[in-house]
N, C-alpha and C positions, 0 to 999 in steps of 0.2 A: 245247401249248407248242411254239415256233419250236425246232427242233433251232440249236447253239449252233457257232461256228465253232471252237472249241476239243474239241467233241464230235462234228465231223466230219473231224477231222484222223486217217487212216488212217498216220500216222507223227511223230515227233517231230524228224523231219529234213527239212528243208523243203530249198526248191531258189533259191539266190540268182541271178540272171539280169543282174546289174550289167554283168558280161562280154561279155554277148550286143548290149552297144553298141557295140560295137569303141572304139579309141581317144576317143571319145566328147568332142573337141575344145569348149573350154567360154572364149570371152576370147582363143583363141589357145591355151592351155594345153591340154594330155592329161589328163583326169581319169577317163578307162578303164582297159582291160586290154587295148590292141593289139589287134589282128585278129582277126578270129573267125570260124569258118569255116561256115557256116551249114545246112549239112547236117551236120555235127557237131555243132551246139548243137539240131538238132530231133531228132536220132537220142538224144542223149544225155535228152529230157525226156521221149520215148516211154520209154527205158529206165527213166526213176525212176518211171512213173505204173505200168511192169510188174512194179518193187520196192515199190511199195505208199509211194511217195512222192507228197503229192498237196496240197502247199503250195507255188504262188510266188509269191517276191516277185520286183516290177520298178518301174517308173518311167516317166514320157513323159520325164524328160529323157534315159535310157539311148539314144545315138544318136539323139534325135530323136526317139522313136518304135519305134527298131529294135528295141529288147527286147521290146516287144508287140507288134509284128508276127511276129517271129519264134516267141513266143508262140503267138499265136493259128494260126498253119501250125502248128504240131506240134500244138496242142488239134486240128484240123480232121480230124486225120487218127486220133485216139482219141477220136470221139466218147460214147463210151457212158464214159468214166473221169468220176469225180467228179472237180475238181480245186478249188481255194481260190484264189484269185489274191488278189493285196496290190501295189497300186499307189501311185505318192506323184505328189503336184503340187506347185508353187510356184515352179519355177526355169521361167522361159520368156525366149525369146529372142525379140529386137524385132526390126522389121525391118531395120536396118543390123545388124546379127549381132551385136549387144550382148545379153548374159544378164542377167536380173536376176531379183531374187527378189518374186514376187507374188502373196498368199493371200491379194486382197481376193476378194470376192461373186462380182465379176462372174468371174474367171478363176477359178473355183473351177468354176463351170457347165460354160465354156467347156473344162477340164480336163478333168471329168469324161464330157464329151460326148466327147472326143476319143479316152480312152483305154479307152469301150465301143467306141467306132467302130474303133479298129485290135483290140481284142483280140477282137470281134464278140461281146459278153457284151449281156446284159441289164441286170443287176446284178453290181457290183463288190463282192468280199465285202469289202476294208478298203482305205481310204484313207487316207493317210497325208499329214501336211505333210511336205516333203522338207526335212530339216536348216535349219530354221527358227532365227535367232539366241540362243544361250541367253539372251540378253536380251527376247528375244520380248516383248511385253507382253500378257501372256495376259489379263489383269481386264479390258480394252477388246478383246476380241476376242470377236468374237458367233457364237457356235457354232447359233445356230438355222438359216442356209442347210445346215450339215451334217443337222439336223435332217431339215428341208423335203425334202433330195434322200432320205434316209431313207424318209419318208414317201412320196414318190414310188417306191420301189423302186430308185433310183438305184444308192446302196449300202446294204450293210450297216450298216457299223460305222465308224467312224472315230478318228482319232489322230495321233499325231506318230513322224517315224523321227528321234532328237532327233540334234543335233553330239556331244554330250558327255553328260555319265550326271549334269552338273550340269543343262542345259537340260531335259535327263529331269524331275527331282527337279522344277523351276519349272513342269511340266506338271501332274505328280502335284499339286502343292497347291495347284495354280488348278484341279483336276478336269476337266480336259477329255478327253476321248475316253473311248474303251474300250481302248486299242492304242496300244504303247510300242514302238517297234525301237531295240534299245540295243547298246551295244558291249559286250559279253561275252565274255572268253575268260583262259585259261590266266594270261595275261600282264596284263588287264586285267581285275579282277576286282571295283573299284570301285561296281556295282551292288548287290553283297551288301548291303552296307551303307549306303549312300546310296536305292537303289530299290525293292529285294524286300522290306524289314524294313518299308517305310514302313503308316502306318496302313490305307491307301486300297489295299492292294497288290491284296489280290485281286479289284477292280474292275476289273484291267486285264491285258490277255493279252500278256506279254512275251515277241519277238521277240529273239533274241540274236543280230545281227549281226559281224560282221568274226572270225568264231570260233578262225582263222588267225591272226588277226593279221596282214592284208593279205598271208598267204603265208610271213612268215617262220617260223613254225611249220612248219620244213621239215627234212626228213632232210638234203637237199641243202646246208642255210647251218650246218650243223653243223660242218663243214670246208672251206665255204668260202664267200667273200664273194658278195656277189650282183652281177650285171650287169643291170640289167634297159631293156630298149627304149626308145628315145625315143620310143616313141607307148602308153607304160605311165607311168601318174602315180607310180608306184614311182620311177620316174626321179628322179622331181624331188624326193624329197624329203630335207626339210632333214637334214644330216650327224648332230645329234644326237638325230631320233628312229631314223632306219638304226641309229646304233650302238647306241643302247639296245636296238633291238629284237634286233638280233644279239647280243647282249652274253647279253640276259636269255635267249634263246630257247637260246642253248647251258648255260645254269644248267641247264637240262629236259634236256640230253642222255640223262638217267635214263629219260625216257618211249620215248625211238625203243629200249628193250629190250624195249616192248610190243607184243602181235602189230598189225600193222600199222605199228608204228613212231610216229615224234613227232605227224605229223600226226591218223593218226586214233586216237590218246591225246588229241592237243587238242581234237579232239572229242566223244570221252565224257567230257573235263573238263566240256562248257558243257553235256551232256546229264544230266551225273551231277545238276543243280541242279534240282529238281522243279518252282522258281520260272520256270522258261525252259517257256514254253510249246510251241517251234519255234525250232531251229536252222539259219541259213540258208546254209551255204557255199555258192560259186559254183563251179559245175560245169559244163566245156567240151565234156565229152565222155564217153561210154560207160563209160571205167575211170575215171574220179574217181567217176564216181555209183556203183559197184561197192565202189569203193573206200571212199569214204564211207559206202556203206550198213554197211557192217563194223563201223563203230560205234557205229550201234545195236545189231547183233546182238551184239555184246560185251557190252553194257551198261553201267551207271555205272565209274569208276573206282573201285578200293578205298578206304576212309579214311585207308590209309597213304601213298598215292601223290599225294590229294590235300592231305593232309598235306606231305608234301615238295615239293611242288608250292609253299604257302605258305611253306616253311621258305625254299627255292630264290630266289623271286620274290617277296617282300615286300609291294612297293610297286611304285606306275604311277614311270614318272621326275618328277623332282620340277618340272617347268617341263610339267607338261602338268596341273600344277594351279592352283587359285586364286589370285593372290595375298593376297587377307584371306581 
């Protein structure tokens, strides 16, 4: 029996690599994390494979390409580390610089060819649709070329990294994939109940993305407001989810009394959930991956704290759900 990508994860702390696109310009618009210094992002992924960190997630859209290439220079230079790679496809850019979204057949091949050829892999252990519309029409979507490249050795596993924990939910009951990347954290914790509970659960190996809270899970926003760069899509965003997330993130002010403080408590909040298969913070450099590792080694948070946790933060804001 094939050993299982869940039974080769030498940690439950995976390594996010979104950053590793710099600014990552998408329409004119920043939908990165600004500059990134690139013997710090390989020095920084040597450091998690020598903490026993051995899951990443990336993208061909991260910079074009630059999150796997950047990748695959630090894989070159450990070769003897196991490591898990998780890629997504779907957003490609035409030739006038226009982005669009496109998971037909043929760019699905096309993808997959491109992002063994920068990461220099054989086989990709999970693929991913990249934020696919929660309206997706998944009952007319023919999962047998994911099959096919299966079969070919292409990839392993395949799946979706959904927009929302609703487009999740429309994945799970059309059953496609084996692999879910969802938004999970302190703050967003609408999976519980919508994902992990669901019948089909343990068909699928869940990915708990944005674990932060895009960052605001910060010691730093606890007293005071955040400035963040015009070439950080933090920038841009709308006024009232910034203040909720400020708003709700200083309700936790209880966690930054944990050792490590707010962030890496947010952390063992998404780790403490047995349902999370791999936690993905993104990590620029040597002491975040240091720093993050601390939270496994701590291990889950008590029942009291994630209790308060619930008392604290309730609910997501109420305009970032459905209207029926």
């Amino acid at each position: 029996m094939s050993v299982t990508i869940k039974e080769q994860l030498t940690s439950r702390l995976g390594f996010g690599t979104w950053q590793f696109g710099g600014p990552n310009v998408v329409n004119g618009n920043p939908t990165g994390w600004g500059e990134v210094n690139r013997a710090d992002a390989i020095h920084a992924v040597h450091v998690a494979l020598d903490q026993g960190i051995n899951f990443f997630d990336t993208a061909d859209s991260y910079g074009r390409g630059q999150s796997e290439t950047i990748l695959q220079e630090a894989f070159a230079q450990k070769p003897t580390s196991t490591k898990i790679v998780c890629t997504k496809f779907g957003n490609r850019q035409l030739p006038d610089g226009q982005s669009v979204q496109d998971y037909s057949a043929t760019y699905l091949t096309e993808a997959v060819e491109g992002s063994l050829r920068r990461l220099d892999l054989d086989t990709l252990d999970i693929l991913l649709l990249h934020s696919p519309p929660d309206s997706f029409d998944w009952s007319n979507y023919d999962s047998t070329p994911f099959e096919d490249l299966k079969q070919a050795g292409k990839i392993r596993s395949y799946g979706v990294s959904s927009r929302s924990v609703y487009g999740a939910k429309r994945v799970m009951e059309a059953g496609f994939g084996s692999t879910l990347e969802v938004i999970y954290n302190a703050l967003d914790r609408r999976a519980e109940d919508l994902l992990f509970t669901a019948p089909n659960a343990d068909q699928y190996l869940f990915i708990g993305r944005v674990p932060l809270a895009s960052g605001f899970l910060n010691s730093t926003y606890l007293t005071q407001n955040p400035e963040f760069p015009q070439d950080q899509y933090r920038h841009y965003l709308p006024d009232r989810d910034r203040d909720w997330l400020l708003e709700s993130t200083r309700k936790l002010a209880f966690l930054d009394e944990q050792p490590g403080g707010i962030a890496i408590s947010a952390l063992r909040f998404s780790l403490s959930n047995e349902s999370v298969g791999v936690v993905i913070p993104g990590m620029r450099n040597e002491r975040q991956v240091l720093a993050n590792r601390q939270a496994e080694e701590l291990g889950p948070l008590s029942p009291d704290l994630l209790d308060r946790i619930r008392q604290a933060v309730p609910d997501v804001a109420a305009h970032w759900k459905p209207k029926n």
